[in-house]
C-alpha positions as CSV (number, residue, x, y, z in Angstrom):
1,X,129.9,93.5,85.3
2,X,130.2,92.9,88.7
3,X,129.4,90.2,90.7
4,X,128.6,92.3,93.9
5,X,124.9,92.7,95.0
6,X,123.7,95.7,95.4
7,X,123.4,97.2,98.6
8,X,121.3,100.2,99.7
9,X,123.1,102.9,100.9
10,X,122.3,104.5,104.5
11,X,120.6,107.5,102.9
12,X,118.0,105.0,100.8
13,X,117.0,103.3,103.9
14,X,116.5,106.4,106.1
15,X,114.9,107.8,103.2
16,X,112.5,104.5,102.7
17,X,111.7,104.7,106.3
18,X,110.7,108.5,106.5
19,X,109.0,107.9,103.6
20,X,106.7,105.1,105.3
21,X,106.3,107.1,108.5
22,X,105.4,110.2,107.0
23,X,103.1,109.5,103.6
24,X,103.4,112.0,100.8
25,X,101.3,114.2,99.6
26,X,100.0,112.1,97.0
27,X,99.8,109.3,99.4
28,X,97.5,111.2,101.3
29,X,95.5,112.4,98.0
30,X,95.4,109.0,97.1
31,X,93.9,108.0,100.5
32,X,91.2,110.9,100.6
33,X,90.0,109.3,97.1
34,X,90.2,105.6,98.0
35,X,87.9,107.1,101.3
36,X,85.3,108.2,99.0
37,X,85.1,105.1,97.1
38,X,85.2,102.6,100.5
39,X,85.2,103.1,104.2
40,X,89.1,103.5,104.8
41,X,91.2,101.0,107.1
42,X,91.9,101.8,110.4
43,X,95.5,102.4,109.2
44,X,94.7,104.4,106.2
45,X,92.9,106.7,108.8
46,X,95.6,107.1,110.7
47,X,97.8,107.4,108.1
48,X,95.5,110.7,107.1
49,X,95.3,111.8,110.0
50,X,98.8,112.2,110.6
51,X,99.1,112.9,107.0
52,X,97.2,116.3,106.9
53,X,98.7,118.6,109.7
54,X,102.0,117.1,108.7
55,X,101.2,118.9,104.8
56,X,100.4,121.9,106.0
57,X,103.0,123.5,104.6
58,X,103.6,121.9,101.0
59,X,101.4,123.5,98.6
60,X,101.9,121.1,95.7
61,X,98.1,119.3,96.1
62,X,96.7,121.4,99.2
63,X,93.8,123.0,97.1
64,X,92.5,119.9,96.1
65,X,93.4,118.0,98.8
66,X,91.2,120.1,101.2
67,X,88.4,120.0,98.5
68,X,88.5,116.0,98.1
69,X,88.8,116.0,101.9
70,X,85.5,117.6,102.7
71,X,84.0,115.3,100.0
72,X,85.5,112.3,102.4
73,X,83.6,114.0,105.4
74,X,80.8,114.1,103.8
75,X,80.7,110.5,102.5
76,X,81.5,109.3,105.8
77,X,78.5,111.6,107.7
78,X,76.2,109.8,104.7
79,X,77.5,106.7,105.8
80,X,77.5,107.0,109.4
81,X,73.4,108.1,109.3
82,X,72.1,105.4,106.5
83,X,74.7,102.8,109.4
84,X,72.3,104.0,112.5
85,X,69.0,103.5,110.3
């Protein structure tokens, strides 16, 4: 066994850091969820915002991620008008 500790490689960290700049897609499932449940962060907003055009192309959750998106927008039009009663 060797006494050596473990480094990460270049490849982990670059791959840590996309991986934190650009959310997944179940990141951004997970997010659309967590926004129908509570208002989302001013983060976690951003983080879908950025999240959505940027998973355009990967089909892997797209279908339901559109249809738990216009759920969001809904709950947060609900909100918005029961806020400015």
């Amino acid at each position: 066994m060797s006494s050596k500790p473990s480094f990460a490689s270049l490849s982990e960290r670059a791959c840590t850091l996309v991986g934190a700049i650009i959310p997944s897609c179940m990141e951004g499932l997970r997010l659309v969820e967590l926004g129908q449940e509570r208002p989302l962060k001013l983060h976690e907003r951003i983080t879908l915002l950025y999240n959505s055009p940027l998973c355009m192309h990967c089909n892997c959750k797209r279908e339901k991620f559109d249809k738990e998106r216009a759920k969001l927008r809904e709950i947060d039009r609900q909100r918005r008008a029961s806020g400015a009663d």
